[in-house]
N, C-alpha and C positions, 0 to 999 in steps of 0.2 A: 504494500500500500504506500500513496507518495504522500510525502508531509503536508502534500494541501490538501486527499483528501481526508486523511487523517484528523484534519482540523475543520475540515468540514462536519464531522461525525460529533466531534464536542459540542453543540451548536447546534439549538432550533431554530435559530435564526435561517430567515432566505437571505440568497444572495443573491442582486447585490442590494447593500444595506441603504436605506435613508436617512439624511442629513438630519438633525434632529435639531439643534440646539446651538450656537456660541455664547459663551459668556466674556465678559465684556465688562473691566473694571473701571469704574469713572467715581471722579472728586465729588459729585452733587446727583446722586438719584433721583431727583423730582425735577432738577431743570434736563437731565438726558430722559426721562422718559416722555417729557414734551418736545424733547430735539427731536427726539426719535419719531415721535406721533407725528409731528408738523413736517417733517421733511421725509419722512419714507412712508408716512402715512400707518407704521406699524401700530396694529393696537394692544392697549395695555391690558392684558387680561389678569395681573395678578400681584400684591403686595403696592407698596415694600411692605416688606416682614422685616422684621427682627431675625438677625442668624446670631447666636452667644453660647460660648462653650457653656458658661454654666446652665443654660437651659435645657430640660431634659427634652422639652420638644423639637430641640435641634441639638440633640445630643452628638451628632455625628462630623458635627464640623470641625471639632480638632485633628478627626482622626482623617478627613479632607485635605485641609488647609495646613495642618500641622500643628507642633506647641504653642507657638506663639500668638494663632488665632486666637480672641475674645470675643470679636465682635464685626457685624457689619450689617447693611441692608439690603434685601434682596424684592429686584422684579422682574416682572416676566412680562414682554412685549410678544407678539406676532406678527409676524410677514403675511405677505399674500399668500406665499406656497406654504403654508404651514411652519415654513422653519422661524424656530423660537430665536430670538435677544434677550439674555438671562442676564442683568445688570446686577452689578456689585458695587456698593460705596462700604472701603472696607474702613471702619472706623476705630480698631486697635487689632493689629497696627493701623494706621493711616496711610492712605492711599497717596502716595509718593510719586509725584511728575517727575518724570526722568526726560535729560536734555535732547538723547536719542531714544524719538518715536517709533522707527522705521528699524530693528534690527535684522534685517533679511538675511544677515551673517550667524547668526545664531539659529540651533533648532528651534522647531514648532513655527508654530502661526506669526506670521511679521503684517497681513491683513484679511481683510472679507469682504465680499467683494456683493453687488447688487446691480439687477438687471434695471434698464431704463432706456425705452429706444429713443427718449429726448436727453442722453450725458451733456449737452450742452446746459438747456434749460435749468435738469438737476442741479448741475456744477453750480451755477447762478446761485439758487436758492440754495444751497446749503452753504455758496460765501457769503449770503444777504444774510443767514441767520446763525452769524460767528464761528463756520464749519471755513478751512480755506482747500484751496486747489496744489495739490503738489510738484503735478506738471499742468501743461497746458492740454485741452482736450485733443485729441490725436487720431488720425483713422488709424487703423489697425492692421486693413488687409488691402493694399493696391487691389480696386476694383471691386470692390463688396463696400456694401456702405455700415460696414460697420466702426464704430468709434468707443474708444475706452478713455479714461481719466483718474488719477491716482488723488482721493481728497482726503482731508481729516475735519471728524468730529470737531467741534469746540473743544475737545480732552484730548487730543492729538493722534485720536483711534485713527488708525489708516483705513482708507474706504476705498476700493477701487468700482468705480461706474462703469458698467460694459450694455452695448449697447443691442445686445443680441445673447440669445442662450448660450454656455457653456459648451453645450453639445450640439449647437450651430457653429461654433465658429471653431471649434477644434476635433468636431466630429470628423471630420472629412479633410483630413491636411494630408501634403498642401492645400492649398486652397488655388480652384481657379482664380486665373488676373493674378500670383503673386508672381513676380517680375525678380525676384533672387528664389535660388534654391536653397529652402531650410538644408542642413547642417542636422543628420539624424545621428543619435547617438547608438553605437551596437552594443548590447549586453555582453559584457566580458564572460566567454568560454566558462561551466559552471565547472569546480573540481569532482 
């Protein structure tokens, strides 16, 4: 048996799985849950709550966050497509702005990204309401009208705006009309 189906067999999950959820720490949870509602239109279905180690009703967050969690507030916004914005203002420790927003040189998540076939319009309004633009909006693909743009939150969350599905615009690469030929990478020889 090969080690995927093997790990397939642990597992009642189908594959392939769905996006569920990001969370998403910010200085002020009541002014990001109206950024969020006014500008992506996401709705707030839930909190803020209270998260506190010593509470038995959220007794699991030390063993989350670790020792030095005590405290923080937590809510829950929704997208269109279902996928959740689980917002955190973490209040001991305190949520700490750091100078680099953007660390794409380090593991995990460096942004998140959201559909909009107006990136321009968007971009506008989320710099009209203390969000700014990172680059300038950009097409993407010679000859496909599609356009993307790298922005941040008012809290310096990086946001990338794409102007077309995921699986529109990377389903099918190359892409007719692109005028260079992508640079594929080969899977190194397995031992």
């Amino acid at each position: 048996m090969s080690p995927l189906s093997a790990d397939r067999t642990l597992s009642n999950c189908s594959l392939p799985l769905a996006f569920n959820h990001v969370g998403l720490t910010v200085p002020d949870i009541f002014a990001a849950i109206d950024w969020y509602g006014e500008v992506f239109g996401a709705s707030h279905i839930m909190g803020p709550r209270l998260l506190a180690a010593a509470d038995s009703a959220t007794h699991e967050t030390p063993g989350i966050f670790g020792k030095q969690f005590r405290s923080a507030y937590q809510a829950h916004l929704l997208l269109a497509n279902g996928v959740g914005l689980e917002l955190f203002q973490f209040i001991e420790p305190a949520v700490e702005l750091t100078a680099e927003n953007m660390p794409y040189w380090q593991r995990g998540p460096f942004h998140i990204a959201l559909t909009c076939p107006d990136v321009d319009g968007l971009v506008m309004k989320i710099c009209a309401r203390g969000g700014r633009k990172r680059n300038e909006p950009t097409n993407f693909v010679p000859g496909r009208p599609w356009r993307l743009c790298y922005c941040e939150d008012p809290w310096g969350t990086v946001i990338e705006i794409m102007s077309a599905s995921y699986a529109e615009m990377f389903g099918n690469w190359p892409q007719p009309g692109m005028t260079d030929t992508p640079r594929m990478i080969e899977r190194p020889p397995q031992a």
